[in-house]
PDB file of N, H, CA, C and O in Angstrom:
ATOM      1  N   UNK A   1     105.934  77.057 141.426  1.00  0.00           N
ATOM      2  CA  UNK A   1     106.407  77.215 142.777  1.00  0.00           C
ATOM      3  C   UNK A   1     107.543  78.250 142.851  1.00  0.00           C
ATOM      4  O   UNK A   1     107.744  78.916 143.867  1.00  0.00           O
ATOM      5  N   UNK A   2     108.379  78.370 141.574  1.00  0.00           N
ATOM      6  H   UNK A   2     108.216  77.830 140.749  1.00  0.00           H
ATOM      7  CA  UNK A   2     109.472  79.105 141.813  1.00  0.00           C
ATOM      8  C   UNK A   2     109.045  80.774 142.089  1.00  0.00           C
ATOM      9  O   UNK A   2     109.657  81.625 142.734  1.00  0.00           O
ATOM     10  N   UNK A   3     107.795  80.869 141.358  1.00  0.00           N
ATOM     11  H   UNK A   3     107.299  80.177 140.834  1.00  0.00           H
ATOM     12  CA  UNK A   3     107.885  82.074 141.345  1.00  0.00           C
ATOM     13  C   UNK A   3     106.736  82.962 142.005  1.00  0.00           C
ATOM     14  O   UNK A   3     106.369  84.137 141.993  1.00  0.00           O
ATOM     15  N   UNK A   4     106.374  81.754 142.586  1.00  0.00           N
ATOM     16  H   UNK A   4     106.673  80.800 142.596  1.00  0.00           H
ATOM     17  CA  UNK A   4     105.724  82.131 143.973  1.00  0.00           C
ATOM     18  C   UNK A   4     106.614  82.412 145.204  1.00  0.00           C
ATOM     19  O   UNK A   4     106.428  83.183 146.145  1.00  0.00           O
ATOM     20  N   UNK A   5     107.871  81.373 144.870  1.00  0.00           N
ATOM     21  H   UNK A   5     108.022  80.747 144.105  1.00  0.00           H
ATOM     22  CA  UNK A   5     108.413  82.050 146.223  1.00  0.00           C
ATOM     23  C   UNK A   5     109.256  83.186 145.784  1.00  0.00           C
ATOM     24  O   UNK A   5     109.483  83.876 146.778  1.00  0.00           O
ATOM     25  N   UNK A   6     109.867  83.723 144.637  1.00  0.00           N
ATOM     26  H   UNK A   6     109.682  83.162 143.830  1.00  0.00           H
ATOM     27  CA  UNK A   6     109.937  84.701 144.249  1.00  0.00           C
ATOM     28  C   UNK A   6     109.603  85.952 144.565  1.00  0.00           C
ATOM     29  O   UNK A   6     110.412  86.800 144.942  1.00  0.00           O
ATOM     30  N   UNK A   7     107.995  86.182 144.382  1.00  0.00           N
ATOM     31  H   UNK A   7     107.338  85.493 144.076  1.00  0.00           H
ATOM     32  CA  UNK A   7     107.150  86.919 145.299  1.00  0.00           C
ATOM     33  C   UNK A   7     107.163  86.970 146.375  1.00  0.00           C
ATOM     34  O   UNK A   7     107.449  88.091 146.795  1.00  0.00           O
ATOM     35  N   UNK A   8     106.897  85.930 147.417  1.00  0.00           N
ATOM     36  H   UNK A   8     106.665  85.019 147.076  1.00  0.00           H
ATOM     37  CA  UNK A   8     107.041  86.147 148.469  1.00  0.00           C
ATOM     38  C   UNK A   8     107.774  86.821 148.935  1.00  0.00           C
ATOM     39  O   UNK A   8     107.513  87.600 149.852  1.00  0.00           O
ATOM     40  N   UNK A   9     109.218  86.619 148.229  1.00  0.00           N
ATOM     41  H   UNK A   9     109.429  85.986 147.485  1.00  0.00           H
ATOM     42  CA  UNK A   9     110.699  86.863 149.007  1.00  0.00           C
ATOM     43  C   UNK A   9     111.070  88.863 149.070  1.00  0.00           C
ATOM     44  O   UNK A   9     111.683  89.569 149.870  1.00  0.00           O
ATOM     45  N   UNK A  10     110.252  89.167 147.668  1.00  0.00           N
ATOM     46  H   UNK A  10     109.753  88.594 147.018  1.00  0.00           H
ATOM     47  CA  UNK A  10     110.176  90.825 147.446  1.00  0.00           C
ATOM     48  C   UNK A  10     108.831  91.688 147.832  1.00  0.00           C
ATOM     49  O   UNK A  10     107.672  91.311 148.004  1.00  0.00           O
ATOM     50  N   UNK A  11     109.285  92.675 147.886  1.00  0.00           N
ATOM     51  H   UNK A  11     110.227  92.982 147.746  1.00  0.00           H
ATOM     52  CA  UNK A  11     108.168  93.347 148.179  1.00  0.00           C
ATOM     53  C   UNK A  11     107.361  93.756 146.421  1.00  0.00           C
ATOM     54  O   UNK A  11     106.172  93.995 146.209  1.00  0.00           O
ATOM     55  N   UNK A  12     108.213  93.724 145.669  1.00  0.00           N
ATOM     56  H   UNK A  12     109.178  93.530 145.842  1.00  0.00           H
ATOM     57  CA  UNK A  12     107.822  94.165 144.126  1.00  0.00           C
ATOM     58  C   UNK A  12     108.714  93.315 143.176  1.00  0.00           C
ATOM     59  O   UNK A  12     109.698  92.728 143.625  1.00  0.00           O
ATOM     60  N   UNK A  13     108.423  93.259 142.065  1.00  0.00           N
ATOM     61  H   UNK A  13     107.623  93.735 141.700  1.00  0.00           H
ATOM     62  CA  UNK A  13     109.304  92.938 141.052  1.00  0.00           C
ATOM     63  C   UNK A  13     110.175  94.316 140.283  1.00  0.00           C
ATOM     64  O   UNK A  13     111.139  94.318 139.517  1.00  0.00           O
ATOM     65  N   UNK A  14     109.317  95.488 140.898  1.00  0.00           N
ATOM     66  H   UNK A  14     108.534  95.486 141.520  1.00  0.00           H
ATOM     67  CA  UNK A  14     110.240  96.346 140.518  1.00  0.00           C
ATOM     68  C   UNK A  14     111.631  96.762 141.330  1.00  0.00           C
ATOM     69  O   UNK A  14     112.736  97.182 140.987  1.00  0.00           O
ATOM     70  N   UNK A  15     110.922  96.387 142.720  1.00  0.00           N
ATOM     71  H   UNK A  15     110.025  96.046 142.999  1.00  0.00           H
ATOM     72  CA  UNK A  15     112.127  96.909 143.969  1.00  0.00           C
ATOM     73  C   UNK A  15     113.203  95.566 143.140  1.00  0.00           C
ATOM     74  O   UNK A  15     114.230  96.212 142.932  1.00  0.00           O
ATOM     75  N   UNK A  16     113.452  94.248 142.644  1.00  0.00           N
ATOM     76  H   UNK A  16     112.618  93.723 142.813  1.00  0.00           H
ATOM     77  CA  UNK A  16     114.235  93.466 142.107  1.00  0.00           C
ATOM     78  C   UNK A  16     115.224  94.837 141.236  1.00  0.00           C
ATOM     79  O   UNK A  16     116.267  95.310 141.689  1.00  0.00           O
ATOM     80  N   UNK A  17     114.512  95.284 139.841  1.00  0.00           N
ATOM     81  H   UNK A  17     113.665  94.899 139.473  1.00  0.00           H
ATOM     82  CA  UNK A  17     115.480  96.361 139.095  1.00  0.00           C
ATOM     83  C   UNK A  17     116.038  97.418 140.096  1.00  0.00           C
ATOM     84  O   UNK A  17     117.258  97.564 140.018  1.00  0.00           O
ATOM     85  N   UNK A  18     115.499  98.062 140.873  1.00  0.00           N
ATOM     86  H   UNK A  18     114.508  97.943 140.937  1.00  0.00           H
ATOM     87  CA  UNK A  18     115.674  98.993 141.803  1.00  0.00           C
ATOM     88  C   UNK A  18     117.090  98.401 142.519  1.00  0.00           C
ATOM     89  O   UNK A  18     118.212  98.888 142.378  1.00  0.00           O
ATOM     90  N   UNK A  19     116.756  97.301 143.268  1.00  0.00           N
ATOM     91  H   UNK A  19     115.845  96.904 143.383  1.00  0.00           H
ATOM     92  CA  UNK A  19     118.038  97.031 143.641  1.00  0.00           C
ATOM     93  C   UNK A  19     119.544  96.415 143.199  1.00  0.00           C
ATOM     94  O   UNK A  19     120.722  96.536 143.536  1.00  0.00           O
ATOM     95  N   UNK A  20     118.612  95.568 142.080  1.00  0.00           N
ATOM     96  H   UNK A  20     117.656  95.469 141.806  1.00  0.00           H
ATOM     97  CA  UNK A  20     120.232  94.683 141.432  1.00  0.00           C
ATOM     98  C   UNK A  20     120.077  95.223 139.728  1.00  0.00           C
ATOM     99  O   UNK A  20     121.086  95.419 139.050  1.00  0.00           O
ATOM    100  N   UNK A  21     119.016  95.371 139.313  1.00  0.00           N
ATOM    101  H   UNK A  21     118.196  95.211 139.864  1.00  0.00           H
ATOM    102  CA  UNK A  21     119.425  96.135 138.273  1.00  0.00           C
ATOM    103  C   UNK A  21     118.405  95.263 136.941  1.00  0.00           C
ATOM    104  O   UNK A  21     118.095  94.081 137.091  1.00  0.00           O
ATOM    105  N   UNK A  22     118.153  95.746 136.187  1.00  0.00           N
ATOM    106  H   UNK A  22     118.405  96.705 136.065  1.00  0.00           H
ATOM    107  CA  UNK A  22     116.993  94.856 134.644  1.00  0.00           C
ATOM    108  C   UNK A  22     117.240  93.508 134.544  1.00  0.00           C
ATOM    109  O   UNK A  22     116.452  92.563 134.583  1.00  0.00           O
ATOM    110  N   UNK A  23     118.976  93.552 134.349  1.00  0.00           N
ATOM    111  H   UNK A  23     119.616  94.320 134.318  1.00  0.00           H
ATOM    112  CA  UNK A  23     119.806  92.304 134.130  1.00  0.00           C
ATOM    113  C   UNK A  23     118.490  90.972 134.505  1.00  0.00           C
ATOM    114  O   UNK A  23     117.760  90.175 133.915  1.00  0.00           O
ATOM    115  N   UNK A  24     118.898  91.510 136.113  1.00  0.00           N
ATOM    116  H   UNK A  24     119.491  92.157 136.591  1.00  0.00           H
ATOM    117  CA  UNK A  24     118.783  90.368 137.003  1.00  0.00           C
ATOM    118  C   UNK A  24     117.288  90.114 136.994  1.00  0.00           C
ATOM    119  O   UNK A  24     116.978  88.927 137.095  1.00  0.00           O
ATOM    120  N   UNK A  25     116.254  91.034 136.888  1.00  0.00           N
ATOM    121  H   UNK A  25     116.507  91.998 136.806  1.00  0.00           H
ATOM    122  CA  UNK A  25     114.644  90.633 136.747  1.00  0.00           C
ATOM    123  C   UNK A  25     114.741  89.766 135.650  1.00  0.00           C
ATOM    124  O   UNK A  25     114.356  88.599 135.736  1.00  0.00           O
ATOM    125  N   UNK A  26     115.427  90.437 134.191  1.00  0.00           N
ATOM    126  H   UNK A  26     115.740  91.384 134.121  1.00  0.00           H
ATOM    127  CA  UNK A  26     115.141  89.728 132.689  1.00  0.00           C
ATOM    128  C   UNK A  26     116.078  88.015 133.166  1.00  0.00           C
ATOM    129  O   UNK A  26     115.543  87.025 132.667  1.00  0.00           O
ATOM    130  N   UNK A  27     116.983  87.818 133.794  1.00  0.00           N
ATOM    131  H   UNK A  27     117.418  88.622 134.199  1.00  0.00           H
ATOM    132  CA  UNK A  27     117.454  86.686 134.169  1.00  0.00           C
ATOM    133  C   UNK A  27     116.058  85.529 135.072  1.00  0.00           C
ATOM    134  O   UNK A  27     115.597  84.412 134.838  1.00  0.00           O
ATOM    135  N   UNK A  28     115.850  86.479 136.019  1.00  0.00           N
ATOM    136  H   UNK A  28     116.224  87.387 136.209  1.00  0.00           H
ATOM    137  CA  UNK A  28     114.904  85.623 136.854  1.00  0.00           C
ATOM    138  C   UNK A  28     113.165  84.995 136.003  1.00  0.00           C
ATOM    139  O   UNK A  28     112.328  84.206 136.440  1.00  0.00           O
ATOM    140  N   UNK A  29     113.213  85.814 134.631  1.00  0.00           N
ATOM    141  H   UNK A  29     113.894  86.455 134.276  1.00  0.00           H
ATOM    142  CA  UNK A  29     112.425  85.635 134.212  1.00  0.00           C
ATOM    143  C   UNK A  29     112.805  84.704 133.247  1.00  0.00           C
ATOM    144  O   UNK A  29     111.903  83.884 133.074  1.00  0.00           O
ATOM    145  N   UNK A  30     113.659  84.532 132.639  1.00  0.00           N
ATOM    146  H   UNK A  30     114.392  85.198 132.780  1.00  0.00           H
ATOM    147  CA  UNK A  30     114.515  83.370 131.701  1.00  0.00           C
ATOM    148  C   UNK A  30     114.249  82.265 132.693  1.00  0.00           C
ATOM    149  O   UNK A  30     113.450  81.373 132.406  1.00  0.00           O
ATOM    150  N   UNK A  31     114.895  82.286 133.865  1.00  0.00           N
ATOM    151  H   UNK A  31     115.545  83.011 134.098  1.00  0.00           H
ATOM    152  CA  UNK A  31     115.218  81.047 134.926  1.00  0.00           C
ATOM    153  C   UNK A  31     113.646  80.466 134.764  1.00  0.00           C
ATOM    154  O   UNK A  31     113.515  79.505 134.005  1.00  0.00           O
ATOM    155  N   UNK A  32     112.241  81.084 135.549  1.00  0.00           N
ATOM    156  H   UNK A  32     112.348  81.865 136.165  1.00  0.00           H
ATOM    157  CA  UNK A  32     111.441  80.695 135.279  1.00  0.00           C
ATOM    158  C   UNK A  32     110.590  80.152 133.901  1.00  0.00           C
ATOM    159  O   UNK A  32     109.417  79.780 133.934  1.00  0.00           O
ATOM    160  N   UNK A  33     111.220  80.182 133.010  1.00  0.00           N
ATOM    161  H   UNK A  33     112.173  80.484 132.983  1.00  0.00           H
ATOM    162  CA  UNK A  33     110.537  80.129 131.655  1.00  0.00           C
ATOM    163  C   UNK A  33     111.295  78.349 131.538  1.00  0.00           C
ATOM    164  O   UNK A  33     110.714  77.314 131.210  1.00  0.00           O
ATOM    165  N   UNK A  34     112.890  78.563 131.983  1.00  0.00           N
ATOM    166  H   UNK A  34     113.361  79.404 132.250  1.00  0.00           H
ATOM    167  CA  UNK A  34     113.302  77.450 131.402  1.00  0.00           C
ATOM    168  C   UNK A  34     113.455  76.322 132.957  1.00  0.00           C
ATOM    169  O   UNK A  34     114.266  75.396 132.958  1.00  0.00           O
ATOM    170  N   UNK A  35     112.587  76.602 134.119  1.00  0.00           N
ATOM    171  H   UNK A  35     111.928  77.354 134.119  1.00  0.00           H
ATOM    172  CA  UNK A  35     111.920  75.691 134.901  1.00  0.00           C
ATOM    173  C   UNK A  35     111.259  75.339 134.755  1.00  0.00           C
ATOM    174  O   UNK A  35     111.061  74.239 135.272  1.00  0.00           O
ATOM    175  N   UNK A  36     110.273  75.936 133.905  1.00  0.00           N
ATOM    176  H   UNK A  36     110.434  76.829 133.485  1.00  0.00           H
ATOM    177  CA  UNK A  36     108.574  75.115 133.070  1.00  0.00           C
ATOM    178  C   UNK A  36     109.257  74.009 131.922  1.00  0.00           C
ATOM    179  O   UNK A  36     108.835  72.882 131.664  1.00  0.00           O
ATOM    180  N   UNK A  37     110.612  74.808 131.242  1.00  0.00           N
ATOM    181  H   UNK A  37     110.955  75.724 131.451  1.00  0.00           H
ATOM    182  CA  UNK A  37     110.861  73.683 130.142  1.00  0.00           C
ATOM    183  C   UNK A  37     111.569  72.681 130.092  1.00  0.00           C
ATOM    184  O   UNK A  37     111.551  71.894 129.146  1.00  0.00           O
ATOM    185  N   UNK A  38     112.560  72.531 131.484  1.00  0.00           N
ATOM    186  H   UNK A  38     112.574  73.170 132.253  1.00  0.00           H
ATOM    187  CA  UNK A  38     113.545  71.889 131.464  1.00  0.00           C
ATOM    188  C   UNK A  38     114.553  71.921 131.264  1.00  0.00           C
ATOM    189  O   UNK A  38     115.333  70.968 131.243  1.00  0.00           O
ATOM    190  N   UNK A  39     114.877  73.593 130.973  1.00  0.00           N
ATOM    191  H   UNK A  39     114.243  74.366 130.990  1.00  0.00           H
ATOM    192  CA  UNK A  39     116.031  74.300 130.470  1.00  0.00           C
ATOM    193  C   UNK A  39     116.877  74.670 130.786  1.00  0.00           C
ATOM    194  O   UNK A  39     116.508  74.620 131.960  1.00  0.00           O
ATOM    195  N   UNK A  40     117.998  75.132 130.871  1.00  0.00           N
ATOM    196  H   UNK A  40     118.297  75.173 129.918  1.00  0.00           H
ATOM    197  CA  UNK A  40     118.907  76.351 131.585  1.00  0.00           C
ATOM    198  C   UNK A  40     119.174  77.467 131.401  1.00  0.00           C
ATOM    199  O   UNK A  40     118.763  77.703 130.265  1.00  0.00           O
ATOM    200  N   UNK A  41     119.742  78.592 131.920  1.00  0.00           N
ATOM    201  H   UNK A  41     120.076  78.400 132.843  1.00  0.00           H
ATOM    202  CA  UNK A  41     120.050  79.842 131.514  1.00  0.00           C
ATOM    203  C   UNK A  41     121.451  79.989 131.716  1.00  0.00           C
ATOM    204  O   UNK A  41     122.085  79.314 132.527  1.00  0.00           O
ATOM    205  N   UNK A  42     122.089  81.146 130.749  1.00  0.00           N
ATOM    206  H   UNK A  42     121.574  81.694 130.090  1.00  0.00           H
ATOM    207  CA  UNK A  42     123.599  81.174 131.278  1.00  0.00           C
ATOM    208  C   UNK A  42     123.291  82.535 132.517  1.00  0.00           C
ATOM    209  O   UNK A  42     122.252  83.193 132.475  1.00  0.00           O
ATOM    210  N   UNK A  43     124.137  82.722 133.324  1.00  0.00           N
ATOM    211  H   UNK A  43     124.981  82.188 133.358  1.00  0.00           H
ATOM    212  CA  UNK A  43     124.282  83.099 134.436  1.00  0.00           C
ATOM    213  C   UNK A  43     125.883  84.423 134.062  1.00  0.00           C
ATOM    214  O   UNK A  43     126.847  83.678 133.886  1.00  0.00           O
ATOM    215  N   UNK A  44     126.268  85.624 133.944  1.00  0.00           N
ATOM    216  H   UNK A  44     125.485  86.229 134.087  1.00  0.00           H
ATOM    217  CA  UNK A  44     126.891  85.743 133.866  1.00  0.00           C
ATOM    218  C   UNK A  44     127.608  86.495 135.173  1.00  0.00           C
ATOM    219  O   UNK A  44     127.414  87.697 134.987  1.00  0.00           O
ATOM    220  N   UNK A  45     128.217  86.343 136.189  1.00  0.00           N
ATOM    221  H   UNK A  45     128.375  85.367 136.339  1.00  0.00           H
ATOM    222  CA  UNK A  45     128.547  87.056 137.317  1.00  0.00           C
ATOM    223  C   UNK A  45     129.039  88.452 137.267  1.00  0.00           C
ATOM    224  O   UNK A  45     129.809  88.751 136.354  1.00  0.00           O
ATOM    225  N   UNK A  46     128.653  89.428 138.220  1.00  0.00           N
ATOM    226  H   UNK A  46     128.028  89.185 138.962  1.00  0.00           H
ATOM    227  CA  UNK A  46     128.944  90.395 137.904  1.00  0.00           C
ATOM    228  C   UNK A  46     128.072  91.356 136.566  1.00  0.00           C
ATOM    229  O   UNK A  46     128.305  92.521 136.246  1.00  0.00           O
ATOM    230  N   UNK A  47     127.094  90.468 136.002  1.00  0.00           N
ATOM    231  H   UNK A  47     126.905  89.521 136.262  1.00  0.00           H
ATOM    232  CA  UNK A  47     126.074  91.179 135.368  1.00  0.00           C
ATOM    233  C   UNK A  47     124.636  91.409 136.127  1.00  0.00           C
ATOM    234  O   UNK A  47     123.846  92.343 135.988  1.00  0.00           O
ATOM    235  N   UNK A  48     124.581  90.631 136.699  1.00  0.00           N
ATOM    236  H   UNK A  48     125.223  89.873 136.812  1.00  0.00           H
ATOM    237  CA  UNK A  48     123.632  89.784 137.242  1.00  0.00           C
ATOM    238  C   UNK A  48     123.606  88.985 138.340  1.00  0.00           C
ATOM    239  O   UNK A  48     124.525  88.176 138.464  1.00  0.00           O
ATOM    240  N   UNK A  49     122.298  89.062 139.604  1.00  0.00           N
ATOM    241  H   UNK A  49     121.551  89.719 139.504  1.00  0.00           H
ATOM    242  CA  UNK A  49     122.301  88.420 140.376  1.00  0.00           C
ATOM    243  C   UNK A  49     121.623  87.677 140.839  1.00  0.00           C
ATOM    244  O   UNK A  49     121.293  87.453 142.004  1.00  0.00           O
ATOM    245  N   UNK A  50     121.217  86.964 139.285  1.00  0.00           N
ATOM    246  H   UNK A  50     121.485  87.146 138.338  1.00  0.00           H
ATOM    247  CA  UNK A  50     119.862  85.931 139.922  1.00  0.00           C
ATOM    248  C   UNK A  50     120.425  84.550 140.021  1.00  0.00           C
ATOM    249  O   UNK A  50     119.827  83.594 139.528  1.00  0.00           O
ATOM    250  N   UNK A  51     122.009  84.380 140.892  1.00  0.00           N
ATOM    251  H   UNK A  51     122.495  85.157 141.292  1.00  0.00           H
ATOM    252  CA  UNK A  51     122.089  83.033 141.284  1.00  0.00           C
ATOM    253  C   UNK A  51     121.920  83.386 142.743  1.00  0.00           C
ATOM    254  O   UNK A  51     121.571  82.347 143.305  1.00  0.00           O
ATOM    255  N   UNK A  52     121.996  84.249 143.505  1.00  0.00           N
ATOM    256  H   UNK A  52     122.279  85.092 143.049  1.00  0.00           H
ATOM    257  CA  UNK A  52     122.435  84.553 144.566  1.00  0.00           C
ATOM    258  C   UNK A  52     120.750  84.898 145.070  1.00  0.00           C
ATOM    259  O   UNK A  52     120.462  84.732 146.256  1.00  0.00           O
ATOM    260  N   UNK A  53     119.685  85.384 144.075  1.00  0.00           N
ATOM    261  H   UNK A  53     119.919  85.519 143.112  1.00  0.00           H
ATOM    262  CA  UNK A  53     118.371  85.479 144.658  1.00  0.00           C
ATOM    263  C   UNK A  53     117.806  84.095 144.434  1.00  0.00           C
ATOM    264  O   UNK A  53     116.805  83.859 145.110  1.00  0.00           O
ATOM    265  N   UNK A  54     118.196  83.189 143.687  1.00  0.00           N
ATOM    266  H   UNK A  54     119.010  83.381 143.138  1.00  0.00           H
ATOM    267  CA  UNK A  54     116.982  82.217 143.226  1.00  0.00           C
ATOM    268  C   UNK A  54     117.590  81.704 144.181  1.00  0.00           C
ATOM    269  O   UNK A  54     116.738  81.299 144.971  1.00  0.00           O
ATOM    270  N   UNK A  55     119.332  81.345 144.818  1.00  0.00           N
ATOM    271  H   UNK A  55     120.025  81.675 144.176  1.00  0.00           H
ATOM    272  CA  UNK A  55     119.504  80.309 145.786  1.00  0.00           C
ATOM    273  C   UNK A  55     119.335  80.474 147.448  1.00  0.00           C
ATOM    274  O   UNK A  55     119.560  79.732 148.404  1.00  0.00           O
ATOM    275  N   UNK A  56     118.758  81.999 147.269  1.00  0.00           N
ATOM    276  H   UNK A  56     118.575  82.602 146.492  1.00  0.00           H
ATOM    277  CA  UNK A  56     118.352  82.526 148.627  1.00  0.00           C
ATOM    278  C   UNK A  56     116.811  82.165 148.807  1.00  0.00           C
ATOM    279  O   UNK A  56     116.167  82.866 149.588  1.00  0.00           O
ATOM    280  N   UNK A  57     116.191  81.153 148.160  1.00  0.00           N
ATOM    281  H   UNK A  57     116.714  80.583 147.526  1.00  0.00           H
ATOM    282  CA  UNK A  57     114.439  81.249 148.055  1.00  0.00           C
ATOM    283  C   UNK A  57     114.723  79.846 149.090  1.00  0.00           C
ATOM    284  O   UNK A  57     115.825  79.381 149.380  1.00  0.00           O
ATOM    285  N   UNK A  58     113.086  79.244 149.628  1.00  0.00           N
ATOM    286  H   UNK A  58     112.190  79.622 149.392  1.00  0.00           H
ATOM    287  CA  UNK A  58     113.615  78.387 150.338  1.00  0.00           C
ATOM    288  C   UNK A  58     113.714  77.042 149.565  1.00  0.00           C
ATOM    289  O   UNK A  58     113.993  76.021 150.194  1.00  0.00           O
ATOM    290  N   UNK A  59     113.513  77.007 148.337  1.00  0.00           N
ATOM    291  H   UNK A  59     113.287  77.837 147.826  1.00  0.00           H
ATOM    292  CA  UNK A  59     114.092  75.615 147.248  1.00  0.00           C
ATOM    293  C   UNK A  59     114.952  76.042 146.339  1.00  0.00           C
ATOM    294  O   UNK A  59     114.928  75.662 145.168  1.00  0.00           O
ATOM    295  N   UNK A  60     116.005  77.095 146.946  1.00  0.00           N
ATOM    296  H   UNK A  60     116.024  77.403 147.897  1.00  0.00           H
ATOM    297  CA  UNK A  60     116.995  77.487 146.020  1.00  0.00           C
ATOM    298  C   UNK A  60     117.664  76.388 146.026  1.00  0.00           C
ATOM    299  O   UNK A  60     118.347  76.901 146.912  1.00  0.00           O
ATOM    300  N   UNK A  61     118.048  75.548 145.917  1.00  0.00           N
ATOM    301  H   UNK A  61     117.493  75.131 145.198  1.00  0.00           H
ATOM    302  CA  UNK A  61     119.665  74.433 145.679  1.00  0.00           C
ATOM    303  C   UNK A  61     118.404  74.026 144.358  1.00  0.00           C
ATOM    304  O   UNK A  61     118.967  73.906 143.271  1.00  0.00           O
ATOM    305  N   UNK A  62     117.006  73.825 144.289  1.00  0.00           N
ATOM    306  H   UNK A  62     116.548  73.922 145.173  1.00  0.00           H
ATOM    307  CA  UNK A  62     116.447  72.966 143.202  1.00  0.00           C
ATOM    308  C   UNK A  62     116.520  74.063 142.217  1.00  0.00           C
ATOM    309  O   UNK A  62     117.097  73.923 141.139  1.00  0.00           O
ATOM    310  N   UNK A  63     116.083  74.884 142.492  1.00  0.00           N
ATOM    311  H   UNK A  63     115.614  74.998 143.368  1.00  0.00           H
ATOM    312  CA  UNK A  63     116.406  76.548 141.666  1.00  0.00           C
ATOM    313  C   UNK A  63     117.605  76.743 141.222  1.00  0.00           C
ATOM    314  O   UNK A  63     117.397  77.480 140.258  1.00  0.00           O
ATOM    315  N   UNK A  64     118.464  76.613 141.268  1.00  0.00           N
ATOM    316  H   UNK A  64     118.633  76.015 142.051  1.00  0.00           H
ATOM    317  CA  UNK A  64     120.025  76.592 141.131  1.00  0.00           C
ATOM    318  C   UNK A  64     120.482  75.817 139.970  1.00  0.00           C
ATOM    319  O   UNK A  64     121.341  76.157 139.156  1.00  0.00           O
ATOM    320  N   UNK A  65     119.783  74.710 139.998  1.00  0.00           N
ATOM    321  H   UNK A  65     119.085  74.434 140.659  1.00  0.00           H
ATOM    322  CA  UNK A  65     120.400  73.833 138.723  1.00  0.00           C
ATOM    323  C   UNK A  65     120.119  73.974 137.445  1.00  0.00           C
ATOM    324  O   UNK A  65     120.754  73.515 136.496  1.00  0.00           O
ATOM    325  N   UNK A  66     118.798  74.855 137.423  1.00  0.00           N
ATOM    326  H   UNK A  66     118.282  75.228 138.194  1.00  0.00           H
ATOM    327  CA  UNK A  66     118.921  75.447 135.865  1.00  0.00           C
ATOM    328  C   UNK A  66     119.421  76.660 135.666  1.00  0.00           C
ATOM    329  O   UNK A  66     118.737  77.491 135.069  1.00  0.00           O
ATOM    330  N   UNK A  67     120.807  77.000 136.169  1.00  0.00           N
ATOM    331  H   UNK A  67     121.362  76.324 136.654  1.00  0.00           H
ATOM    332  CA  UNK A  67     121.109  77.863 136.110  1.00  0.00           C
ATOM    333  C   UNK A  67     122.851  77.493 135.908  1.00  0.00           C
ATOM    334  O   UNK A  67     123.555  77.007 136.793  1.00  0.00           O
ATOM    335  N   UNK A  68     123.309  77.862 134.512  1.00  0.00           N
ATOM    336  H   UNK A  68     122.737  78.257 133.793  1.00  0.00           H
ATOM    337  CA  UNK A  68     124.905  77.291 134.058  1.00  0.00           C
ATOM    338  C   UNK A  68     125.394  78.936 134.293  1.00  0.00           C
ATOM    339  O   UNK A  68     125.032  79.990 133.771  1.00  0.00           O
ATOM    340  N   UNK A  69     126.394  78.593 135.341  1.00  0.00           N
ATOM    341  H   UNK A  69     126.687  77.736 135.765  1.00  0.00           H
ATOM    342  CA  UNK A  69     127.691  79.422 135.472  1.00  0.00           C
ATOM    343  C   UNK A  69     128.640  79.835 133.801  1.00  0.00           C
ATOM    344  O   UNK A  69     129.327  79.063 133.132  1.00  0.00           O
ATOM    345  N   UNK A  70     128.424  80.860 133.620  1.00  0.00           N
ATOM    346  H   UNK A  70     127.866  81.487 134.164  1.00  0.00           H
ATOM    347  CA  UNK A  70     128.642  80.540 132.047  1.00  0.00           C
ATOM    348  C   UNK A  70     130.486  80.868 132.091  1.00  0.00           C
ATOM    349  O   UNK A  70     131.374  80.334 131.427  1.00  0.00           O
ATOM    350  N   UNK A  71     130.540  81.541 132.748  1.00  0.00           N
ATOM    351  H   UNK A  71     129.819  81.975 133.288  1.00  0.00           H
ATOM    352  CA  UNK A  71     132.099  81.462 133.142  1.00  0.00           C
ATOM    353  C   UNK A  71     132.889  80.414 133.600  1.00  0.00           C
ATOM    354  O   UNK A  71     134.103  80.317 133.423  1.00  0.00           O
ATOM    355  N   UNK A  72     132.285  79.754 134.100  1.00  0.00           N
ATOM    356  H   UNK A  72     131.299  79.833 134.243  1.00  0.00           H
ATOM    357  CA  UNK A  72     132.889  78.148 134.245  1.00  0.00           C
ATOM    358  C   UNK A  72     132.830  77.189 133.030  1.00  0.00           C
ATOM    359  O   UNK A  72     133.802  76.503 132.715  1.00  0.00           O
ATOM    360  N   UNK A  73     131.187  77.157 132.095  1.00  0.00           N
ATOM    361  H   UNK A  73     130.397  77.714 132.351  1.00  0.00           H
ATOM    362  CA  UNK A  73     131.564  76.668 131.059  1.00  0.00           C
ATOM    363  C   UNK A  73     132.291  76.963 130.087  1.00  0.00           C
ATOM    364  O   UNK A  73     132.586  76.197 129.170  1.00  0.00           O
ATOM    365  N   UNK A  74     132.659  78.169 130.220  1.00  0.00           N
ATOM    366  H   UNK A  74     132.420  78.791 130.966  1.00  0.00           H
ATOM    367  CA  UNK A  74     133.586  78.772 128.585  1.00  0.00           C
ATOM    368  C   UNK A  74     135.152  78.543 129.187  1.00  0.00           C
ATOM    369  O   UNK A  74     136.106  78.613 128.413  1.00  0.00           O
ATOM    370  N   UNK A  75     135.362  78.239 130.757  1.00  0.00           N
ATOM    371  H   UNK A  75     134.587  78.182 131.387  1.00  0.00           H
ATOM    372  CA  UNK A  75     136.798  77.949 130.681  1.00  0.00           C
ATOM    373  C   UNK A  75     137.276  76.393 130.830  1.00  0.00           C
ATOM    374  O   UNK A  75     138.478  76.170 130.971  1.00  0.00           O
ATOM    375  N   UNK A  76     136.331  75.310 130.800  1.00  0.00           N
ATOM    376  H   UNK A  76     135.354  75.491 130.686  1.00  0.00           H
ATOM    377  CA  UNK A  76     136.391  74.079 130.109  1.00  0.00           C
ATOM    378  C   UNK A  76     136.398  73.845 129.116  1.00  0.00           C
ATOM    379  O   UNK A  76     136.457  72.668 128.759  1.00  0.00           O
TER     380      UNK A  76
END
């Protein structure tokens, strides 16, 4: 589902690099790998902007949670 609405939401997966940059495709593609597994990804801000696309989809808040703010965990 995630990455159907993914699609939906772009016109390409390339216009994704085009606009935010490799980072953020190779992120959105982690995110989906570790939604099939149960996993998480670290998230690093300012590298990357696949918290701000996955939580713009219309089940972003469920999209969101496999996704660790890694800057928040390294300052706990």
């Amino acid at each position: 589902m995630f990455f159907q609405e993914l699609l939906d939401s772009v016109e390409t997966l390339a216009g994704i690099v085009d606009e935010h940059g490799s980072r953020t495709l190779a992120d959105l593609m982690y995110l989906q790998n570790a939604i099939l597994n149960g996993g998480l990804i670290d998230y690093y801000p300012g590298e990357s902007r696949v918290l701000e696309i996955a939580g713009a989809l219309p089940s972003g808040e469920q999209w969101s949670k496999f996704i660790k703010v890694a800057y928040l965990a390294s300052s706990s």
